[in-house]
N, C-alpha and C positions, 0 to 999 in steps of 0.2 A: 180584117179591116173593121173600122170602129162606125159604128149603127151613130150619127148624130143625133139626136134630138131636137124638135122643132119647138117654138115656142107653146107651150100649152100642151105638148104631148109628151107622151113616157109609154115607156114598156113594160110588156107583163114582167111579172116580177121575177121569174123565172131567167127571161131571158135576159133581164136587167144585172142580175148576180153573176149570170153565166158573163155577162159585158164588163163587168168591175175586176172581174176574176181575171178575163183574158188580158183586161189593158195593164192590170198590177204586173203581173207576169211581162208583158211586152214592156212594160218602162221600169223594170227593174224597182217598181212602188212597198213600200211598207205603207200600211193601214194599220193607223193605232186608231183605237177609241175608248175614251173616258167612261168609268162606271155608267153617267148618267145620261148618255146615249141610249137612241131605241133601241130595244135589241136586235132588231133587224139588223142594222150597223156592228153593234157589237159583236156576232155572231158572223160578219163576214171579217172582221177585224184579224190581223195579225196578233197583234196582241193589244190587251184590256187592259187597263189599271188606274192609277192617278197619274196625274199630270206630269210631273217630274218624271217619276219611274219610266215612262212613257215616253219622254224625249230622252232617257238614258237607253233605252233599247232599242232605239229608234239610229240614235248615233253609234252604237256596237253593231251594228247590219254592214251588209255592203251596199242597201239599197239607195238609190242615185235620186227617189224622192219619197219624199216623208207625206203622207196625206195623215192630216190631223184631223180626226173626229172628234170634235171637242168644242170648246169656245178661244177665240184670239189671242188670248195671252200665254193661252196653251203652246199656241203654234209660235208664237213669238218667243217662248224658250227654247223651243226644238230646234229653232233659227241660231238662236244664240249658239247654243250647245253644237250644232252643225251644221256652219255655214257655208260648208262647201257643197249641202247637199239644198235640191231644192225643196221649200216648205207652200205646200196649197192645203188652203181650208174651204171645206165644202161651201160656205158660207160667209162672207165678210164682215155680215151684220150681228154674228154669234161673236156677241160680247160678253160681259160681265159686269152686274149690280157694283160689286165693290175696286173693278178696275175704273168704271166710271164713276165712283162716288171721290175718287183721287186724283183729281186734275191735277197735274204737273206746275202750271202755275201759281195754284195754292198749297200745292206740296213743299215746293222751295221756301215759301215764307213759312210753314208753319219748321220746318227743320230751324230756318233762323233764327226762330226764336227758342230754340232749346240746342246751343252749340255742344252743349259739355255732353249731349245723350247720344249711345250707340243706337244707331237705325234700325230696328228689327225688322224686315218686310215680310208681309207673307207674300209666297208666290202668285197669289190673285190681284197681280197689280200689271200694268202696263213695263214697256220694258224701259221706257222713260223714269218708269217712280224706280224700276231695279237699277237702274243709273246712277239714282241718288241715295243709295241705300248702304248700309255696311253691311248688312249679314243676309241674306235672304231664308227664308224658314219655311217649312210646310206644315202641317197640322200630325204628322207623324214626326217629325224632329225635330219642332219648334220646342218642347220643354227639356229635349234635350240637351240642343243648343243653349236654353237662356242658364241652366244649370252650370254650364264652364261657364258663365262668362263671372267677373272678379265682382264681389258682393256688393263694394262701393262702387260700381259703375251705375252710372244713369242712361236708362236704355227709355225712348221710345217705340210705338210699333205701329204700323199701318200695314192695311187701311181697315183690317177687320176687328170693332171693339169688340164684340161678343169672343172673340178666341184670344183677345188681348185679357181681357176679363178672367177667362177660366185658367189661363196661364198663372197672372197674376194669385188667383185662387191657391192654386195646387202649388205654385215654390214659394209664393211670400213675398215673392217681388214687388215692388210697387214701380209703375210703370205711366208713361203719358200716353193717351190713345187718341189715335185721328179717327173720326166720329164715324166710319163709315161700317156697313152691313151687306150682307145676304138675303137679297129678296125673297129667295124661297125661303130659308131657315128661319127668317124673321116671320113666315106664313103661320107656325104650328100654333097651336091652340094650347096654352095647361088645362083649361076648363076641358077641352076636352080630352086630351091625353088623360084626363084622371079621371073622366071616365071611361076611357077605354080600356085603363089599367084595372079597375073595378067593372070590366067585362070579363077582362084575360088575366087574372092575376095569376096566373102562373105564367104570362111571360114576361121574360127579361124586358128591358127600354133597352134599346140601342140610342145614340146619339151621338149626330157631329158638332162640335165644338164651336162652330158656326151656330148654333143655336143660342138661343139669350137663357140667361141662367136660369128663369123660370121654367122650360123645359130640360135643362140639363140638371137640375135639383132631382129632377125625377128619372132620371135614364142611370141602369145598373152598370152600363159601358159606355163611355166619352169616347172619339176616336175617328180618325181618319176613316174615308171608306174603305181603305185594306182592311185596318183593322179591325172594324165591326164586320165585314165580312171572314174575317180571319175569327171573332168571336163567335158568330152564330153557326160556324161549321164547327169549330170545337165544343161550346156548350152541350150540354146534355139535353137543354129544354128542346122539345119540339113546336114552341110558336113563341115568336118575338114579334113584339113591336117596336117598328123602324122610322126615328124621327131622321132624317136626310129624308133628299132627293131620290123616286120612287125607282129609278132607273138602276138602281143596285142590287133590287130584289132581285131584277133578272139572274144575275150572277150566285145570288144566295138559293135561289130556286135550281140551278142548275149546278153546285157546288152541294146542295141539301136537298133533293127533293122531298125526302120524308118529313120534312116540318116545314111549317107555317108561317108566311112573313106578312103584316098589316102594316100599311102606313100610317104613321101618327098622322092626323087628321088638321085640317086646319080650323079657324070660325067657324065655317059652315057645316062642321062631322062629316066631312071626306076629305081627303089628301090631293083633289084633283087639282087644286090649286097651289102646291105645293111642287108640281111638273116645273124646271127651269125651261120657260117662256126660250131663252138662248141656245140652251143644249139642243132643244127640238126644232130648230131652223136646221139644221142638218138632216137630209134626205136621204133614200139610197138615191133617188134621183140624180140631185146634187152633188152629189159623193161620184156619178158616174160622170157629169158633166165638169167637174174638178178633176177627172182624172183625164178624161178627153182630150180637156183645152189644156189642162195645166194651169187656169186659171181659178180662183183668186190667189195669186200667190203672196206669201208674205214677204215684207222687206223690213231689215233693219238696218240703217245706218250704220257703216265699221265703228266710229265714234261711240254709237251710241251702243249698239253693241261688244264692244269690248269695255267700256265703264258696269255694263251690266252682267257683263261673264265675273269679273273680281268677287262680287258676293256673292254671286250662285256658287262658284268654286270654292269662295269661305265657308259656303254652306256645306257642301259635299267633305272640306276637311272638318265638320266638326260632329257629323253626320255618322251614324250607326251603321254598318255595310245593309244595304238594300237587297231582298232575295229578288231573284228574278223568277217569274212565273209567265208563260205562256197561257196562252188564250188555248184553253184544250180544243176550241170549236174553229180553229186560225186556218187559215186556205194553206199556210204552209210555215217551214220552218227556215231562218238565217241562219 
């Protein structure tokens, strides 16, 4: 029987895991959590990864509810993607910088004024803007995808400029971008990344693409959080500095223990401000009282969700096959 919670109290932490453990098992729960999750969370997590990945192994389960550790638009694909199962987020107010910098309202008009352009979206967007979108993209398949598409085509992208930017960079494309960013990525410092780099110059920069080109001029690897995780386990160096979100190290420290990861720094020469403010409203607390009540659960409209399944599915048809990896530290296996 499940231990409630009163307002202002919680449990030793012990028996808090031991309580998340038992309720996932009694309601048939998968627990995903996003790299940039505490690791506490991470570490009781089914399975780790990005976002998408995340709501694709989440739908391959037979699990009857999806707990999303992550921020809302997270949970709002795992919705789309399977709707038949139910979707709770520890959190309601674990939003996002750049899903709120694209209101719906201003979204439609700025489309209108560019009819002849294909829609790029990246997946940090509401499932409203994935509504209005043609292709939907991630930061691991977005250059892929804009590579097929026909040279004379006029493509837009929201909501994220800085990864509209480096895209643009790397194929040649020229593109329209809706003005939106990355709270934390827009945090790093070049002044002082260059001096960190002239601390450590023997390590690599990592960098997500989400970053403004002033830090990514300077990073040896661009790339999704798989994929700088997937660099700093294969490199040879033993200490990297990591411009993303610092909640990744976890997985790199525990995929590498024998090397060194630093946060790229912000203003102030440390990375603490560089933490997403959203990703950290998720608690194991929370995480237990989401799995208790079942609440906050996510809803998507049929409407609205089946206009927004069309281009995550264009996505997935133009998309590289995705490896699947487990969370080696996962309570269990589907």
């Amino acid at each position: 029987m499940s231990i409630p919670l009163m307002p202002n109290e919680s449990l030793p932490k012990v028996e808090l895991i031991s309580e998340i453990k038992r309720l996932r098992k009694e309601k048939n729960a998968v627990i995903l959590a996003h790299y940039y999750q505490d690791p506490e969370i991470q570490d009781i997590a089914d399975f780790v990864g990005d976002s998408l990945d995340l709501s694709r192994k989440a739908a391959a389960t037979d699990a009857d509810i999806i707990v999303f550790c992550g921020v809302r638009f997270m949970a709002e694909v795992a919705k789309i993607i399977s709707p038949s199962k139910t979707v709770i987020l520890p959190d309601m107010e674990a939003g996002c910088s750049l899903e709120d910098s694209c209101p719906p309202d201003e979204f439609i008009k700025f489309r209108e004024k560019y009819p002849e352009h294909l829609c790029l979206t990246y997946i940090n967007c509401s499932a409203d803007i994935k509504a209005m979108s043609d292709i939907i993209v991630t930061s691991s398949n977005a250059e892929h995808i804009l590579n097929q598409l026909p040279k004379d085509q006029k493509i837009m992208m929201a909501p994220d400029r800085h990864l509209g930017a480096y895209l643009s960079k790397k194929t040649g494309r020229e593109m329209i971008f809706w003005p939106g960013s990355c709270i934390v990525h827009e945090q790093f410092s070049e002044k002082e990344l260059i001096k960190l780099k002239a601390s450590h110059p023997d390590a690599p920069v990592t960098a997500h693409p989400e970053c403004p080109e002033t830090i990514l001029r300077h990073a040896d690897h661009v790339g999704s959080t798989s994929s700088i995780l997937k660099f700093v386990i294969e490199n040879p160096a033993k200490k990297f500095l990591v411009a993303t979100e610092p909640g990744i190290i976890h997985q790199m420290q525990k995929s590498a223990p024998d090397k060194k990861f630093i946060g790229a720094p912000g203003a102030d020469g440390n990375c603490n401000c560089n933490q997403c403010p959203f990703m950290a409203l998720n608690t194991l607390e929370k995480l237990y009282k989401c799995l208790n009540t079942l609440q906050p659960e996510i809803k998507v409209d049929e409407i609205t969700r089946i206009k927004a399944l069309a281009p995550l599915n264009k996505m997935l048809e133009m998309s590289p096959s995705i490896s699947s990896n487990k969370n080696p530290s996962a309570g269990r296996a589907f």
